[in-house]
N, C-alpha and C positions, 0 to 999 in steps of 0.2 A: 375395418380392422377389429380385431378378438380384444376385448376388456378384460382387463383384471377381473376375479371373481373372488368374492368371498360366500360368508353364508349370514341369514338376518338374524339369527336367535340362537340364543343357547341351547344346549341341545347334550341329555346324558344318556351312556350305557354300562350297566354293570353285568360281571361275570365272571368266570375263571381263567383264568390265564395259562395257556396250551401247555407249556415248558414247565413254567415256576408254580404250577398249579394255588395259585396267588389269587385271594379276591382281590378284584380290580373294579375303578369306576375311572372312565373316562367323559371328559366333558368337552364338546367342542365351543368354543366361542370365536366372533366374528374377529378379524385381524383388518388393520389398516393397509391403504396401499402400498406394495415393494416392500410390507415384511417378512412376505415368505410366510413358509408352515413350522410350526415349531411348537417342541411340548414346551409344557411347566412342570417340572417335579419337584418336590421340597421346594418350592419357591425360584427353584434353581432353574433358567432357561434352556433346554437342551434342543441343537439343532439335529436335523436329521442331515445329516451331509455327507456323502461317500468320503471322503477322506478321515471321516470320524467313528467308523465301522468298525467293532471291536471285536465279532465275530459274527462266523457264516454256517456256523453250524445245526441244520436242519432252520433257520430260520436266520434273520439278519438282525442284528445286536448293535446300537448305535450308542454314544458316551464312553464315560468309562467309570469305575468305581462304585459308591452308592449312586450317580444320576444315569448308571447303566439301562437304558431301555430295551425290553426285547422283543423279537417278531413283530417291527415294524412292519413288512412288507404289504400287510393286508390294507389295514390304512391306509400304506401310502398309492396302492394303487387304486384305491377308492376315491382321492384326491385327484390323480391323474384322471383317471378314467372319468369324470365329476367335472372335471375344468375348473377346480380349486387351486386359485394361487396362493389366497392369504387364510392363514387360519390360526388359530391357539387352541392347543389338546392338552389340556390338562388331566395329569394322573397322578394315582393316588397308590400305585405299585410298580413293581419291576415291568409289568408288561400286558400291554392292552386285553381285554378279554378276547377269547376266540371264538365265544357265538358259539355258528354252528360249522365252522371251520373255512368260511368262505367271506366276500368280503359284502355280503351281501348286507348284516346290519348296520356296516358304516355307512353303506348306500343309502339303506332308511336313515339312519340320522342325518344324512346332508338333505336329505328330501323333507325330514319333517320339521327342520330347521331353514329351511328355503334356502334359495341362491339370490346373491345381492351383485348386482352388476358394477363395477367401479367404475370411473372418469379413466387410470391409466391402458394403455394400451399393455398386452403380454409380453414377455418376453421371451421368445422361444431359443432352445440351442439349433442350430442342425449342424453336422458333424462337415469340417472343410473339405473330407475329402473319406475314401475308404476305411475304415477302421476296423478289425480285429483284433480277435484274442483265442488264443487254442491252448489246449492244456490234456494232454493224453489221446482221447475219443471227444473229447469236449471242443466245441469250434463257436464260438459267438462274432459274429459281426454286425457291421452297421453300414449304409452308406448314404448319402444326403436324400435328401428329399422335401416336397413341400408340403408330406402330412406326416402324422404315424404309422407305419404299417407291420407288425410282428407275423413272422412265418414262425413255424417253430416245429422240429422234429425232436420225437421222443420214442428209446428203445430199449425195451428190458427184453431180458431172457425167460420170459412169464408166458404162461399159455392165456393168459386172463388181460393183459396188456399186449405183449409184443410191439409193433410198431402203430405210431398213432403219431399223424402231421395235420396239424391246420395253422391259416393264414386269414388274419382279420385286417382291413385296416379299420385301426380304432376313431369307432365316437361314442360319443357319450349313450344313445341307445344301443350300440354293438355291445358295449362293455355291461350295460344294465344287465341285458338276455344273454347275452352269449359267455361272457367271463365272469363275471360279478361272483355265478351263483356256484361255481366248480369249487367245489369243497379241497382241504389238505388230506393229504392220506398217508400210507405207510404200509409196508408187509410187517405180517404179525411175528417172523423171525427177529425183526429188526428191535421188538417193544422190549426181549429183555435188554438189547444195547444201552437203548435210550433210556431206559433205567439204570443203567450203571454209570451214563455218564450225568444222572440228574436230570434229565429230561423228561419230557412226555407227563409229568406229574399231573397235569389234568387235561389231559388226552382220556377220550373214551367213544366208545360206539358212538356216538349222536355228536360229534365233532370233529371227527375223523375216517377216512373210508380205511377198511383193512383190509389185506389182499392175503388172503393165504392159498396154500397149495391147492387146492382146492375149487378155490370161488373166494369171492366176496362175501365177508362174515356181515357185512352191514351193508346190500346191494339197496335196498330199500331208502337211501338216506342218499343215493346217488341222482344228480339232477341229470345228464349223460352219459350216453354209455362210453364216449371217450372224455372223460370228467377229467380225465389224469392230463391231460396234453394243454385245458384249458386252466388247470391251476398253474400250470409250469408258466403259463402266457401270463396269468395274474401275479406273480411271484416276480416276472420279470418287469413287469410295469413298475410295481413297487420298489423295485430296485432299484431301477435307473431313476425312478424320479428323486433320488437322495442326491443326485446334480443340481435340483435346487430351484427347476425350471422346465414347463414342458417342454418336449423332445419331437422336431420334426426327421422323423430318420426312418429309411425302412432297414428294418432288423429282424436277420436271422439265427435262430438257433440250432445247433444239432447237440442233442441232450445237456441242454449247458441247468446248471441249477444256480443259487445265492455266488457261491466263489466266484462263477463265472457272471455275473449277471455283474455285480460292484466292480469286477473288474474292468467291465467294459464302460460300467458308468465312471469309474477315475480316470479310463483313456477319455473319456469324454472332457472330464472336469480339465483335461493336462491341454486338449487340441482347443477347448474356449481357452485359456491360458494363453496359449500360443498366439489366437488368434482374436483376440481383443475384441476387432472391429464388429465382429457377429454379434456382441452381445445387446445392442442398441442401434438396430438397423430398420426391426419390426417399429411400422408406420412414422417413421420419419424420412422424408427427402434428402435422397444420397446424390451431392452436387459434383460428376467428374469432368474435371478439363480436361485439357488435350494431352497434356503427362497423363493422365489417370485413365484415360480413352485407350491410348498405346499400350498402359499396361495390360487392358482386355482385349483389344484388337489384333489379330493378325497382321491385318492392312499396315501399311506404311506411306506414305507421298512417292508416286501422285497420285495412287490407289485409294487414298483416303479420304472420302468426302463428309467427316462430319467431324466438327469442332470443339461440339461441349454435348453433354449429355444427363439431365436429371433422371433420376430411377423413380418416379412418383409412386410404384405403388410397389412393393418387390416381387421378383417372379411375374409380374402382371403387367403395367405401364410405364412407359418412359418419353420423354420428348427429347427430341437431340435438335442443335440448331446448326447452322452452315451458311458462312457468310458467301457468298459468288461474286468472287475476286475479278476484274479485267484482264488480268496475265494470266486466267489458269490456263493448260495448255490446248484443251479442245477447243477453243476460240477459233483458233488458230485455221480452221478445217471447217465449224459448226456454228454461224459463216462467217468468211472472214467481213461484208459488207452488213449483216444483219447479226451480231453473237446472240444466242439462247444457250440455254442449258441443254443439253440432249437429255429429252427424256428417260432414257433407261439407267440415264446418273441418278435420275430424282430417288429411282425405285431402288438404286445402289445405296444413296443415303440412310433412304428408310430401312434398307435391310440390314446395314454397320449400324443403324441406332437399335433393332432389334439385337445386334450380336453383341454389343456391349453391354445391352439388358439381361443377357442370357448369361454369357459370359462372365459377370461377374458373380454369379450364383457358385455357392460350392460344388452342387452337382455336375456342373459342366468345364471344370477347371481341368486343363490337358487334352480338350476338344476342338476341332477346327468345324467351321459352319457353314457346310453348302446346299446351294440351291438347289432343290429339288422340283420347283415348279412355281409357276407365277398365274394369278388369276385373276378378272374382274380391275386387268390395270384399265385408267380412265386419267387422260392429260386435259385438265381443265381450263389453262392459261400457261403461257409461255414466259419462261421465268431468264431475268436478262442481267448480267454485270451490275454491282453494287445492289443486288436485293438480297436478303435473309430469308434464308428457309428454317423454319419450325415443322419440325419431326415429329409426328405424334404416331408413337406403336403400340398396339395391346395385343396381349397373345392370347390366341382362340383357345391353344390348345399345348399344352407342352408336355413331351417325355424326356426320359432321360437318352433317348437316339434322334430324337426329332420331335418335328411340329408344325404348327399354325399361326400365321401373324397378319393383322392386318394394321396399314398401315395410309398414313393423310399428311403429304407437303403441303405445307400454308404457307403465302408471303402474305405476311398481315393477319386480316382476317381473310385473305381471299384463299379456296381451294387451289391448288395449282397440279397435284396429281393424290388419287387414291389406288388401293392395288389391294391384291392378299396375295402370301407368298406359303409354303412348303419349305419347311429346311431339314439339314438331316446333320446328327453331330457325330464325327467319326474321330477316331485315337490320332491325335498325332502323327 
């Protein structure tokens, strides 16, 4: 299971600041476990937290008043990308330096400050179920999963852009090479805007890509030739992680910028709300009885051959047990002078202890679970009235339509059947 991380040493960088063309000095120092990432300015503690987002304009603005912070997003996707849970950023202006327009120096300061492994385990969000957000041309979604993975489409009416789509699933070396180093940019019609509205004040060639009619006025300071489509990925990392907590979800964009990004990070903040029990599930054992079995299962009596079920590992292992009653009804038939268990119950067990493991995952919430194929079964001892079976499943292999499971009835320590099965998960 993934440890909290922080970083071993203090660690600073100074600079000008993109918007408020502000000297800035930021300092990162190490943070204890479960307190999250959070500045210090005047003394005064400021979270980064999507619900605390005071503007989205060309850049993401967390607080409010003088402990207003601006163009968080570089940061924080340097944190994301970095497997930084705990940290303190202290600053000493409105708003972090912008380097060289990428999130590439926060990288080196988490690098030259080390990473420190903690005793807690992470806590990740993943979303219960489907989640969007659209707004004009602009379409951002999410749906469960059991990593990161950002698609993302982007489309101007530019002869120098036009259309540009890529799809990462994120780690920590993806992010280093492929997003870290994707500079912010702008078309140079937009530069008097953002001087009238205050903006850009230190913005310049060597921290920003320009796009004019033309070409690229600073093509040399470009690290890709689709550099634009990898900031918009960086921009949205740094967004969402203002939820407070890494994010296992694949997520798509279609031209979505800051508005769109927080807002799908508050749908997020409102469905952990919702949904409580997600937030403490990463590396603890989830104990369901047989109410709690039924809620995940299809199955109903006399269909139903498993009693209780632990999630040992999520997404990954589970044991389920099953007591073999003398009145269950196969007796009856299977024989009535000698009762066993019919072997292909044992393989039915194992595969309702798979579906309750699967089943309780967001991703597969609204899905029914069938067999697609059985392989390598093997009945090792013949299992008879008043013995306990121990259900051991691990999955080989799992998508969001299907999968791989292999599974071992024990009575005792004794084998009594192994197998691997195929399953396939279809809509209601």
């Amino acid at each position: 299971m993934a440890k909290q991380r922080t970083i071993k040493s203090e660690v600073s960088f100074s600079g000008m600041g993109l918007h408020t063309g502000q000297e800035s000095t930021i300092t990162f120092k190490p943070a204890p476990e479960d307190s999250g990432i959070y500045f210090l300015k005047n003394g005064v503690k400021v979270l980064p937290d999507v619900l605390k987002v005071s503007n989205t304009v060309r850049g993401t603005t967390i607080g409010e008043g003088k402990n207003e912070i601006h163009t968080v997003e570089h940061l924080m996707a340097a944190f994301l990308g970095m497997g930084i849970d705990n940290i303190c950023v202290e600053i000493d202006a409105d708003e972090p330096p912008i380097g060289d327009g990428s999130a590439l120096p926060f990288v080196g300061m988490i690098e030259r400050a080390g990473i420190s492994e903690q005793l807690k385990d992470r806590k990740f969000y993943t979303p219960s179920q489907k989640i969007a957000y659209c707004e004009n041309d602009v379409k951002v979604e999410a749906e469960p999963s059991d990593k990161l993975k950002i698609s993302f489409t982007l489309e101007y009416k530019h002869p120098f852009i036009q259309k540009q789509y890529l799809e990462f699933e994120i780690t920590e070396d993806v992010f280093k090479k492929e997003i870290a180093p994707a500079k912010t940019y702008c078309f140079d019609y937009e530069i008097e805007q953002l001087e009238a509205l205050g903006l850009a004040k230190g913005g310049n060639l060597d921290n920003a890509i320009v796009i004019g009619e033309k070409g690229i006025h600073n093509e040399e300071i470009m690290t890709f030739k689709d550099e634009f489509v990898r900031h918009k990925i960086l921009d949205l990392m740094g967004d969402i992680y203002l939820l407070g907590r890494p994010i296992k979800a694949s997520i798509t964009s279609f031209c979505g910028g800051h508005t769109s990004n927080t807002a799908l990070a508050k749908l997020f903040a409102d469905d952990m709300e919702k949904h409580p029990g997600q937030k403490e599930t990463e590396g603890k054992t989830i104990e369901l009885d047989i109410e709690k079995v039924k809620e995940s299962l299809p199955h109903r009596p006399p269909f139903l051959f498993v009693d209780s079920v632990s999630i040992k590992k999520v997404r990954e292992k589970a044991v389920g047990k099953r007591k073999i009653r003398a009145d269950e009804w196969y007796f009856k038939g299977h024989f009535p002078d000698y009762p066993i268990l019919p072997g292909v119950l044992m393989v039915e067990a194992l595969a309702q202890t798979a579906c309750v493991l699967l089943l309780s995952e967001p991703e597969y919430r609204g899905k029914l679970p069938f067999f697609m194929g059985i392989d390598r079964v093997k009945f090792r001892r013949p299992v008879k009235p008043g013995e306990e079976l121990t259900l051991n499943v691990e999955v080989l292999r799992a998508r969001l339509r299907g999968g791989k499971v292999a599974g071992k009835a024990f009575v005792g320590e004794e084998l009594a059947c192994e197998c691997e099965f195929m399953f396939s998960m279809v809509d209601k």
